[in-house]
N, C-alpha and C positions, 0 to 999 in steps of 0.2 A: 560763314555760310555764303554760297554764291546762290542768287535766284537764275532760275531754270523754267522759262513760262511763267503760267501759275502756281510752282509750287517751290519749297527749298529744300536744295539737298546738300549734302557736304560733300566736296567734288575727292578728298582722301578718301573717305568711305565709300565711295564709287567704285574704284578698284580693286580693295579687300574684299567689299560684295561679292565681287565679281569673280576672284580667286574662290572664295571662298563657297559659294552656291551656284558656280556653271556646273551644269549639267544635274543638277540634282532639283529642277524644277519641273513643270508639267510643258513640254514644247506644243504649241499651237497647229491645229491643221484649217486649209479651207473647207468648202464646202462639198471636195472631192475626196476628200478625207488624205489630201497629199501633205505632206510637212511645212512649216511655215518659219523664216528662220527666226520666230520670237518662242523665248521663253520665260515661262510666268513663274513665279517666285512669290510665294506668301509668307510670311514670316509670322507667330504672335507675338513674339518677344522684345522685336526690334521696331522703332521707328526711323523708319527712312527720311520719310519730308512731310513736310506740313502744306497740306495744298493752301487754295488763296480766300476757304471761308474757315479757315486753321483747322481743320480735320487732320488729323495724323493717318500716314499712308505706311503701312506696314506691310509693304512689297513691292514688286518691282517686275518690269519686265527688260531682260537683255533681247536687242534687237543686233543679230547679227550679220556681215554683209561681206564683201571681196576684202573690205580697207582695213575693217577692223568692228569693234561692238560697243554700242552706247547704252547705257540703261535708262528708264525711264520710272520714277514710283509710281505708284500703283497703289490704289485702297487694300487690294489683298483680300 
């Protein structure tokens, strides 16, 4: 596992995530109700990362941008 901030994720399972639940989560708007290029991703079956008081995070969010997209977990 590679640490990521506070929390750990396994940097294979980054990109299967990613195939495999783009575009089938809930994408974020601001307060104009315009798009926002993050998408939220819950999962109950999967744990993603353990943040840094060991709480299991069983989601994610993909943040996307010109260069390309990072995910981040997420409690879910």
């Amino acid at each position: 596992m590679e640490k990521v901030g506070p929390c750990l994720i396994v940097t294979l399972m980054s990109k299967r995530l990613y195939n495999k639940y783009k575009e089938v989560g809930t994408f974020e708007t601001d307060r104009n109700g315009n798009l926002k290029p993050v998408e939220t991703v819950s999962l109950s079956d999967k744990v993603v990362g353990i943040d840094n008081k060991g709480n299991e995070l069983k989601g994610f969010k993909i943040h996307f941008s010109k260069t390309g997209v990072h995910l981040v977990p997420w409690r879910g």
